[in-house]
C-alpha positions in Angstrom: 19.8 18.4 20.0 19.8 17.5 16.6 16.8 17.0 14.8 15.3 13.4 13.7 13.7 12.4 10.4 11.9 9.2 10.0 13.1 6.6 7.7 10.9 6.2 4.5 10.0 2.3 6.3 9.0 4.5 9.6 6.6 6.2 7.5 5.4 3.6 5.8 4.4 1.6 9.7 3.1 4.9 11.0 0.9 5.0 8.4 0.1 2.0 7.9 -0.9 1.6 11.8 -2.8 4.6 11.7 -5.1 3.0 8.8 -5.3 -0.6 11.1 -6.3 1.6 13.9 -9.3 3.2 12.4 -11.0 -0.4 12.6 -13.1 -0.7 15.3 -11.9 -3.1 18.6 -15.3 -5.1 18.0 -13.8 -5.6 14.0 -10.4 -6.4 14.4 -9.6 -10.4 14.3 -8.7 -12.2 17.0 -6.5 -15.0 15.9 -3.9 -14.6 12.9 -5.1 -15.4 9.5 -4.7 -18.5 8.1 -2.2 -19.1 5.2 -3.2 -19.6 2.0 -2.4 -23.0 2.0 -4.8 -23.8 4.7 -7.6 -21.3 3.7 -6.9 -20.2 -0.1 -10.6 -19.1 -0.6 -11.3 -16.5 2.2 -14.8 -15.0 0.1 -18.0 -16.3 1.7 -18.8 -18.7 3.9 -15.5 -18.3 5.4 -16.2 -14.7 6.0 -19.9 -15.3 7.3 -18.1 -16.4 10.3 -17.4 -12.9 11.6 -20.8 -11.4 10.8 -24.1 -11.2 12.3 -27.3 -12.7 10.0 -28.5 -9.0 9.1 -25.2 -8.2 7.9 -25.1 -11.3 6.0 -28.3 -10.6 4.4 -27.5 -6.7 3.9 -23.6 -7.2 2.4 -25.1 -10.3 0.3 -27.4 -8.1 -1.7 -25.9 -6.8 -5.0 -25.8 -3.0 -5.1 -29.5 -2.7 -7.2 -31.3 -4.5 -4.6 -30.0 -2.7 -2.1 -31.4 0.4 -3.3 -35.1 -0.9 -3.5 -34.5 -0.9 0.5 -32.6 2.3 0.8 -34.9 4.1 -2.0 -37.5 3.1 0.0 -36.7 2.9 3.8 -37.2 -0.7 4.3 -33.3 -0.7 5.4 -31.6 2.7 6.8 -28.6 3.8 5.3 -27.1 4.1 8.8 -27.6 0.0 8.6 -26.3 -0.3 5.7 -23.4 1.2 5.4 -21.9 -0.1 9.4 -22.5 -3.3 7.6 -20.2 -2.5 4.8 -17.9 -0.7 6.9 -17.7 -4.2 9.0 -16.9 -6.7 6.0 -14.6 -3.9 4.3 -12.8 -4.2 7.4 -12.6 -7.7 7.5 -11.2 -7.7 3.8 -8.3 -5.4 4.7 -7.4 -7.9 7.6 -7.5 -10.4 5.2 -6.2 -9.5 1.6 -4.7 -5.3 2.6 -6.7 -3.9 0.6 -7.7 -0.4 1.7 -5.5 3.1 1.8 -7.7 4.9 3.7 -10.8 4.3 6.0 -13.3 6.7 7.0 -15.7 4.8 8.6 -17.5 7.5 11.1 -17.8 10.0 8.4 -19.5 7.6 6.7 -21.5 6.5 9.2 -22.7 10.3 10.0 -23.2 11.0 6.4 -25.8 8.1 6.3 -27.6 9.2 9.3 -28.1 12.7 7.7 -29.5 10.9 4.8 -31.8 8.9 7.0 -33.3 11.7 8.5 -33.6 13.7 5.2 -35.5 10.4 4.1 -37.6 10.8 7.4 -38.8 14.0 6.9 -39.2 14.2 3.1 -40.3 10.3 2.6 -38.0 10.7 -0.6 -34.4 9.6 -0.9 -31.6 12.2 -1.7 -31.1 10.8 -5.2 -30.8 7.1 -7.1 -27.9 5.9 -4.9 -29.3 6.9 -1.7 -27.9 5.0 0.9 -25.4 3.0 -1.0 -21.9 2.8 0.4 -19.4 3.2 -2.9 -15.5 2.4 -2.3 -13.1 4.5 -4.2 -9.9 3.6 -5.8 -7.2 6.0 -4.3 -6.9 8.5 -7.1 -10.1 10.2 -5.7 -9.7 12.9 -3.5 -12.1 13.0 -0.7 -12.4 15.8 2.1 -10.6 14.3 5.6 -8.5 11.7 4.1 -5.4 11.6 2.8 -4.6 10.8 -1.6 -1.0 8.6 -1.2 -1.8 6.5 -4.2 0.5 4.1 -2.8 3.8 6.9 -2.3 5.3 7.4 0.4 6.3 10.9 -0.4 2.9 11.6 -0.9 2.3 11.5 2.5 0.9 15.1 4.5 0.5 16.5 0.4 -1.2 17.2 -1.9 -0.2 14.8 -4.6 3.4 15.6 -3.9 3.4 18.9 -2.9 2.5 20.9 0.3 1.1 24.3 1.0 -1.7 24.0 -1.4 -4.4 24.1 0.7 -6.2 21.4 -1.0 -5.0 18.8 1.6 -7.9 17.0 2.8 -10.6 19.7 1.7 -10.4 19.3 -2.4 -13.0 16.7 -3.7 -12.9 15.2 -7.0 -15.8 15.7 -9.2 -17.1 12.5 -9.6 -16.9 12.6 -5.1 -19.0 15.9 -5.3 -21.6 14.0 -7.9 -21.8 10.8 -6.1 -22.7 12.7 -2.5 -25.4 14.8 -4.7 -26.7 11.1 -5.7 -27.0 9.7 -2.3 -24.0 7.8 -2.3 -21.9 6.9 1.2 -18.4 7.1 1.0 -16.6 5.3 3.4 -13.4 3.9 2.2 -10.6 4.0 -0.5 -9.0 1.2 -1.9 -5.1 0.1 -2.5 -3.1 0.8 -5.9 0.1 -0.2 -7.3 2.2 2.9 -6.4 3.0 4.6 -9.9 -0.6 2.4 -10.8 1.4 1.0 -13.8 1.4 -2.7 -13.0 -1.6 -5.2 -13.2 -0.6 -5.9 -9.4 -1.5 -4.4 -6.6 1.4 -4.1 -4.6 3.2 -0.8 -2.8 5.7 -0.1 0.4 2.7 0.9 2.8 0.3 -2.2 2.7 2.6 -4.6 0.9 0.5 -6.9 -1.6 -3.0 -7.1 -2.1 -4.1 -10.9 -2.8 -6.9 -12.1 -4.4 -9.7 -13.6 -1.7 -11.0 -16.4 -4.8 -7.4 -17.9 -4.3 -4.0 -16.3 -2.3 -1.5 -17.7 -4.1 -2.4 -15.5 -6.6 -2.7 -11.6 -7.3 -6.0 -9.3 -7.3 -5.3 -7.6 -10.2 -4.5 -3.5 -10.6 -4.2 -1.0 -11.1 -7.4 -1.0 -9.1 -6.7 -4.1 -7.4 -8.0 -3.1 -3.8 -11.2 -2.6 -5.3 -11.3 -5.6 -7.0 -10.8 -7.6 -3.9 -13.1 -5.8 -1.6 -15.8 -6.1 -3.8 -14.4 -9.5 -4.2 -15.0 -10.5 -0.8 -18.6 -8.2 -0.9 -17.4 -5.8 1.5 -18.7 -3.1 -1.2 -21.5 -3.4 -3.2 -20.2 -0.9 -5.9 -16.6 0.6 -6.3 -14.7 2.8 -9.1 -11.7 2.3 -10.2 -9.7 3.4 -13.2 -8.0 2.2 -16.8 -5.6 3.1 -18.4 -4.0 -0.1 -19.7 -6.9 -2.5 -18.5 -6.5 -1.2 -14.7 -10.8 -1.4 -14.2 -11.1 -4.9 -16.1 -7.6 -7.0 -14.7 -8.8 -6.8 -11.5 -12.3 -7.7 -12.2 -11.3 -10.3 -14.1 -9.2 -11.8 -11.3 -12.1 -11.2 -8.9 -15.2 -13.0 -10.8 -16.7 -9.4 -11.1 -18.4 -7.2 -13.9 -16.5 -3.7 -14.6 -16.5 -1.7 -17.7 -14.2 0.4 -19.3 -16.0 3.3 -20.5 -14.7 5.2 -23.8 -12.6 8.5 -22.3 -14.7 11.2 -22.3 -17.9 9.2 -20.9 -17.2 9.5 -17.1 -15.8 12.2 -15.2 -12.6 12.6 -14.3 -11.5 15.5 -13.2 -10.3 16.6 -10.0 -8.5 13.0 -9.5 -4.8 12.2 -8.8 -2.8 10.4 -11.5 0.2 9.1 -12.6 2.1 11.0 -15.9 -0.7 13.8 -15.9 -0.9 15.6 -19.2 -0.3 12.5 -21.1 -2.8 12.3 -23.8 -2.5 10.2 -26.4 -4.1 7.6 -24.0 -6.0 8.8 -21.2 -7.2 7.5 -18.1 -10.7 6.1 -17.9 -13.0 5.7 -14.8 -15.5 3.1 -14.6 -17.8 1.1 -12.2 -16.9 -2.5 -10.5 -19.9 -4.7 -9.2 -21.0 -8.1 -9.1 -23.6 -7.6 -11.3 -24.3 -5.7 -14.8 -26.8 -4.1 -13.0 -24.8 -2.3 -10.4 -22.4 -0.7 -13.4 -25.8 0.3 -15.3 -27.0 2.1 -12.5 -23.7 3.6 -11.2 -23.2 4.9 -14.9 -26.7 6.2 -15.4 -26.9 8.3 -12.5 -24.1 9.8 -12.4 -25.4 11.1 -16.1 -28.2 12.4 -14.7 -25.6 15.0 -12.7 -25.1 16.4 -16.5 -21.5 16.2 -15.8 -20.3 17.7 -19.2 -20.8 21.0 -17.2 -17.9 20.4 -14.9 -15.5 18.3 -16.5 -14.2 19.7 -19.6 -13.3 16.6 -21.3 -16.8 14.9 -20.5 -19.2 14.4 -24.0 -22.2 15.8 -23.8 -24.0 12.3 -24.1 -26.7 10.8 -21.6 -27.4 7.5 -20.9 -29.6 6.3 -24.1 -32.2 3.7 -23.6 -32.0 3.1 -27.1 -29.0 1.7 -27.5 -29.7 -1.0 -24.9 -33.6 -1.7 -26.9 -31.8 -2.0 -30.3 -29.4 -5.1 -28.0 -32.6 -6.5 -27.0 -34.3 -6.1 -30.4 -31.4 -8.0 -31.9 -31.6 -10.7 -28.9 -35.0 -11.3 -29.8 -34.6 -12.2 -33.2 -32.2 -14.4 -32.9 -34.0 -17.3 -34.3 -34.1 -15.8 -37.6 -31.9 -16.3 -40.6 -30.6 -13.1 -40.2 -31.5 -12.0 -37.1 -29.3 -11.9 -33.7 -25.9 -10.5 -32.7 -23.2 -11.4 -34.4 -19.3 -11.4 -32.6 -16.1 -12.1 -33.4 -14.2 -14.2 -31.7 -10.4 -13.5 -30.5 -9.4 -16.9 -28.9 -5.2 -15.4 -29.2 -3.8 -12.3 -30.0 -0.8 -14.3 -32.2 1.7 -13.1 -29.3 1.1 -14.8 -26.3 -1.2 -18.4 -26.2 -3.9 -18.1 -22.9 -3.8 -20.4 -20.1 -5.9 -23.8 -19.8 -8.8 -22.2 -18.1 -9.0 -19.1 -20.0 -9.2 -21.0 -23.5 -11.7 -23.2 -21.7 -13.9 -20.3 -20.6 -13.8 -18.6 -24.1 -14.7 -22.1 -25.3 -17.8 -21.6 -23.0 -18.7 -18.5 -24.2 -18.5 -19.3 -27.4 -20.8 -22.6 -27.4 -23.2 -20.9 -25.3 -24.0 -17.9 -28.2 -23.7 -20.4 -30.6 -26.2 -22.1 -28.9 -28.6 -18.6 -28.6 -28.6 -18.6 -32.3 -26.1 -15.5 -32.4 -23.5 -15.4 -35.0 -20.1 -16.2 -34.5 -16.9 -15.0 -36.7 -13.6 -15.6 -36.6 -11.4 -11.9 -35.7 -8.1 -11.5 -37.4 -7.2 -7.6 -37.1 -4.0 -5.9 -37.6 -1.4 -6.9 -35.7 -2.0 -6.2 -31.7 1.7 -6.4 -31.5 2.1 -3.6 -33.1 -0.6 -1.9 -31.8 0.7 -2.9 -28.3 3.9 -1.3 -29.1 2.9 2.2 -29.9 0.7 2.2 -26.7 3.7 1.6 -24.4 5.2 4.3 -26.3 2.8 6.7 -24.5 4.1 5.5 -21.1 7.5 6.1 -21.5 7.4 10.0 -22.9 8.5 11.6 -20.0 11.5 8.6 -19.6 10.3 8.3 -16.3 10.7 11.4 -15.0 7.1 11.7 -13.0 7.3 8.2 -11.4 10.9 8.4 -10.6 10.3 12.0 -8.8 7.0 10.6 -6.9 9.8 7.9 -5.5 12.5 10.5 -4.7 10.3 12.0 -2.3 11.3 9.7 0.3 13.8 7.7 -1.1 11.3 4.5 -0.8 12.4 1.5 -3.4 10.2 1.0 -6.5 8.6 -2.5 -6.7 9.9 -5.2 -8.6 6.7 -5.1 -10.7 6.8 -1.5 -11.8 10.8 -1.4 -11.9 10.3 -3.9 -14.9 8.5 -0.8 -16.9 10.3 2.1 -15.5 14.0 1.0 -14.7 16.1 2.4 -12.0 16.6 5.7 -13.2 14.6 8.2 -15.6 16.2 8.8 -19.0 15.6 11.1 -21.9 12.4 12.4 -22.7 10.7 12.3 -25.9 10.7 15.3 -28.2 7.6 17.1 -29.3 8.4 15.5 -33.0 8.6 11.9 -31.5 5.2 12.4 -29.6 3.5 13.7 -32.8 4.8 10.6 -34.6 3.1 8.3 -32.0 -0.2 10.0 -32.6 -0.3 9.8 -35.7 0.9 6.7 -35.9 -1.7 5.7 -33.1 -4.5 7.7 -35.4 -3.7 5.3 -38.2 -3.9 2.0 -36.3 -6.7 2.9 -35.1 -8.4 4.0 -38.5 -6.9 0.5 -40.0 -8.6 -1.2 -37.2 -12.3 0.6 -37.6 -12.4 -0.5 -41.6 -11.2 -4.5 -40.4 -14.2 -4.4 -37.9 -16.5 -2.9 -40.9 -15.3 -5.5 -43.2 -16.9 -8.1 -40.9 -20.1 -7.4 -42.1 -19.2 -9.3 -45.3 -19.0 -12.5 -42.9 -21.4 -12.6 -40.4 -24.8 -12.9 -41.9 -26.8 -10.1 -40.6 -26.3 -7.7 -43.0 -24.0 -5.5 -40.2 -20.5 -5.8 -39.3 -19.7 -7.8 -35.8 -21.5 -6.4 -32.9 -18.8 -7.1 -30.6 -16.0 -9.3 -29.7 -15.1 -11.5 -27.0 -11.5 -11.9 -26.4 -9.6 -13.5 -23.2 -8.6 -10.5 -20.8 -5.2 -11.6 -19.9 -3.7 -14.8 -20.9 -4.0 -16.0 -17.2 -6.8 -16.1 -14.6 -5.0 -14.6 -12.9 -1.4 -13.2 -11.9 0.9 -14.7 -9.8 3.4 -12.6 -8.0 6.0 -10.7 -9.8 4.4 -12.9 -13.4 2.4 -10.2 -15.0 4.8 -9.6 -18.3 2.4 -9.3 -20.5 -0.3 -6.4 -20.9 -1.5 -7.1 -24.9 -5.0 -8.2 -24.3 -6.0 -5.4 -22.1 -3.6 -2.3 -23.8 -5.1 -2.4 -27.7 -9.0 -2.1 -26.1 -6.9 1.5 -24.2 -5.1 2.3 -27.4 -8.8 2.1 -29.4 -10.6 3.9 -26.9 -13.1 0.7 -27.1 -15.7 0.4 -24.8 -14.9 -3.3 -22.5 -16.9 -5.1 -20.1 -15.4 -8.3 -17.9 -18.1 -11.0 -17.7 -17.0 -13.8 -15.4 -17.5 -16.8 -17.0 -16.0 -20.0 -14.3 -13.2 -21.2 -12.5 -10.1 -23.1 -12.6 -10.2 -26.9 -12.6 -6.9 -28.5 -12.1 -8.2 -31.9 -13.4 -9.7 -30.4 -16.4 -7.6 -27.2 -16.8 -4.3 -29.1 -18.1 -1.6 -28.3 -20.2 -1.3 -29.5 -23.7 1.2 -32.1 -24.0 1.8 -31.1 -28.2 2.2 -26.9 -27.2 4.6 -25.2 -29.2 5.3 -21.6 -27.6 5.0 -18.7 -30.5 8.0 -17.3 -28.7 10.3 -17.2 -25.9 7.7 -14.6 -24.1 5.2 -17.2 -25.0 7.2 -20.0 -23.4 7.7 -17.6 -20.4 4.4 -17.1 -19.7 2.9 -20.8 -20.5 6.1 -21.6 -17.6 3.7 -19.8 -15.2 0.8 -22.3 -15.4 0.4 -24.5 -12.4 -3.0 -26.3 -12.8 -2.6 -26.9 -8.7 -1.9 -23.9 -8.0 -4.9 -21.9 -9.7 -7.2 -23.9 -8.9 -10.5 -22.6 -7.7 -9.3 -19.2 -9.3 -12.1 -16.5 -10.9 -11.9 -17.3 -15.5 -13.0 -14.1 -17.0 -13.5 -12.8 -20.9 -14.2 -9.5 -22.0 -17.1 -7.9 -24.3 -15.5 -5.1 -26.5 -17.3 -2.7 -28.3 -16.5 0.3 -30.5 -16.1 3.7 -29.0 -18.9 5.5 -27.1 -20.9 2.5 -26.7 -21.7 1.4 -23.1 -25.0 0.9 -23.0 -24.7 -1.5 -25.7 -21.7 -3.0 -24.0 -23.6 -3.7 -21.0 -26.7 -4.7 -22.3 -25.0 -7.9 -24.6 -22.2 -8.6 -21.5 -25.7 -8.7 -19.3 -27.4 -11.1 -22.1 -24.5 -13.5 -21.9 -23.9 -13.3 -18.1 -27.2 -14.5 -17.9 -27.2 -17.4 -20.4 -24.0 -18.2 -19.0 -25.4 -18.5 -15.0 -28.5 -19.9 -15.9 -30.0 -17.1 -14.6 -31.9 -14.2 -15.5 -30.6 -12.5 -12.1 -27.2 -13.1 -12.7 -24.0 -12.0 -10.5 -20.6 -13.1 -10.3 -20.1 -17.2 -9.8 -20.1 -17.6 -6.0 -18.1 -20.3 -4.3 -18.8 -23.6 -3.9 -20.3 -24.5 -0.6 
């Protein structure tokens, strides 16, 4: 009898019913979700309906104050973590965004740590307790790394006999256990991960909780929307193009881009490995500037320079964040404050309604701090932009077009419009050499514009930082994200960039201008895609951008304006309106 072989869509269902599965009965909804157009906003209240008052009160905490319980055994992690595992469920239902759930791993992992905490009164380490999702790039022991293939499948990243499959750990996995950390869950990518949506042949599309009508972001767009909807207090995704920021953007969260070489990385899966003119960053999402703080400073107190070769040896430096707060406080001086240019266009593409509103925001509010405020006119970003998607393209396709060839699965419509339907030539060694250099020199022309600043902003330094839209949308609408330029130049610098959500959408304030001249036809493309009605209600983001191998100044002035922004010292992503 002849032999049978599934059909890449068979796969695709057997997998996908074997992740649906791993929900618990109790979990699963019993009536269909609405549509979007009945329920668009499915974060909060609208979730409350499906969980009990303690898990209310335990997912509603941001991920700081839930370590002053876990640190301290008010709440078990045990607790803890079946509540996240319950709204992360829930999420999936609701938005698909998980790969892979591990739930009674998870669940046993935080009954060990409750018993180490019951005989040692001490927790394991800073993040005791503290379930962390996981964009699926990490490799983690029992579960499977797809990153959205198909032909990924039963491997290792493509390939079998290994011995790796399911047992390898990434590095960061092996320093987040040693911290404390529960794992319980990885999150949904783009397959390829080059597209700011979140959208692949096993889950489908990942849609933004704040409003459905409209995407989650990527390349880390499954965390974005769980920790959207709260059913993580703390995730990690990764950036390469603005794959950590996009989605937190679209989301109403916090996540920073780290400079490469700050995090670890090593050990993960990727797409176009050995590329290196642009690497690959991994940061921290949360709802608050505190959660990123202390994801980042604990896992520098694993020293892991010692096991990721590419990791500085730099720990987290107080310092940095008391000279921020030391420049807050003078602020009422002549010369005293921060001082930050201001990027309201990139001169390629003119922002959306609510995102020029929001800088607007940001802008009055510093103003208002007695900070210092300066125009920024850099070298071109077009051109910038240009030798970044240079990088992408060195291989002509060849990894992202194999990854697919493995089972013959179609490549979305989103990636398709980056990679084409075939590979083609690769780059020579002379043509790649060209491109770094000529990414060298941008980025050196760039450095001396951002120390010419201090000739303008009154403080006797250069700008401190700038705040610049983070796409020229709220957020993307399926199949509309054509343009990547405010997110790629922060990649192509190897800036440091944190999202700060700043509002939302109003379709009776956030109008079009009548008088708008498009800078192009791209720019005419792209102002087609606003639809006051349509993103209403949605998450308006900006990011903070600092110079290289500065994060803890990053996050101490996106903190300082989150705050001033809220209204509140305690500050965490807008929540919706009740």
């Amino acid at each position: 009898m002849a032999a049978t072989t599934e059909t890449w869509q068979e796969k695709a269902k057997a997998k996908r019913d074997a992740v649906n599965g791993l929900i618990p009965e109790p979990w699963r909804l019993k009536a269909p979700v609405p549509s979007a157009e009945k329920q668009r906003d499915v974060t909060g209240r609208f979730l409350w309906q499906y969980l009990s008052d303690g898990e209310i009160e335990i997912t509603e905490s941001n991920a700081v104050e839930i370590v002053k319980h876990t640190t301290t055994g008010d709440w078990t992690a045990e607790e803890v973590t079946k509540a996240f595992c319950h709204r992360a469920s829930l999420a999936h239902q609701i938005v698909n965004c998980l790969h892979e759930i591990f739930f009674d791993a998870a669940i046993e992992n935080a009954k060990e740590l409750d018993a180490y905490y019951a005989e040692h009164k001490a927790p394991v380490g800073p993040l005791h307790g503290l379930p962390i999702s996981l964009k699926d790039q990490f490799h983690v022991k029992g579960v499977e790394t797809t990153m959205g293939y198909i032909g990924w499948m039963g491997t290792f990243q493509g390939k079998t006999g290994t011995g790796r499959e399911k047992v390898f750990e990434s590095e960061m996995v092996c320093e987040l256990r040693a911290l404390g950390a529960v794992l319980y869950c990885k999150t949904s990518v783009p397959h390829t991960l080059m597209t700011g949506e979140t959208v692949n042949n096993i889950i489908d599309y990942t849609w933004n909780p704040k409003n459905r009508y409209l995407s989650a972001g990527g390349s880390s767009g499954g965390e974005g929307a769980l920790i959207g909807m709260k059913g993580s207090p703390l995730g990690f995704g990764t950036d390469i193009g603005g794959s950590i920021r996009i989605p937190a953007a679209f989301c109403g969260l916090y996540g920073i881009r780290p400079s490469s070489g700050r995090m670890p990385y090593e050990g993960m899966a990727n797409s176009m490995d050995g590329q290196n003119t642009v690497l690959s960053v991994v940061g921290p999402l949360s709802s608050t500037v505190g959660g990123l703080r202390l994801a980042m400073k604990s896992l520098l107190s694993q020293q892991p320079w010692l096991h990721d070769p590419l990791v500085h040896e730099i720990p987290w430096r107080d310092e940095q964040e008391k000279e921020v707060f030391d420049l807050v406080s003078s602020a009422t001086g002549e010369k005293g404050g921060l001082a930050f240019g201001i990027m309201h266009s990139d001169g390629v593409i003119t922002p959306h309604p609510p995102v020029q509103r929001a800088m607007k925001m940001v802008v009055e509010t510093l103003e208002k701090m007695g900070h210092k405020v300066v125009k920024w006119s850099p070298p071109s970003h077009k051109r910038g932009n240009a030798i970044l998607l240079t990088t992408w393209d060195y291989d002509g396709g060849h990894d992202v077009h194999g990854a697919f060839d493995l089972s013959g699965e179609p490549m979305s419509d989103q990636v398709k419009q980056s990679y084409g339907d075939t590979a083609h030539d690769q780059m020579n060694a002379s043509q790649i050499a060209a491109t770094n250099v000529a990414k060298r020199e941008f980025q050196k022309e760039y450095m001396e514009y951002w120390n010419s600043t201090k000739e303008h902003t009154g403080t006797g330094r250069p700008v401190d930082a700038v705040i610049a839209p983070m796409a020229p949308f709220t957020a993307a609408r399926p199949k509309g994200y054509k343009y990547y330029g405010y997110s790629t130049f922060v990649n192509l610098l190897d800036y440091s960039s944190c999202v700060i959500p700043v509002t939302t959408a109003d379709q009776s304030t956030d109008v079009m201008d009548k008088d708008f001249k498009p800078l192009s036809d791209e720019d005419r493309d792209i102002a087609d895609l606003y639809d006051a009605a349509i993103y209403d209600g949605a998450h308006v983001a900006v990011q903070l951008i600092g110079r290289r191998l500065q994060e803890e100044k990053v996050l101490a002035m996106a903190e300082h304006i989150g705050n001033a922004i809220s209204g509140s010292p305690g500050h965490s992503a807008p929540s919706e309106k009740l």
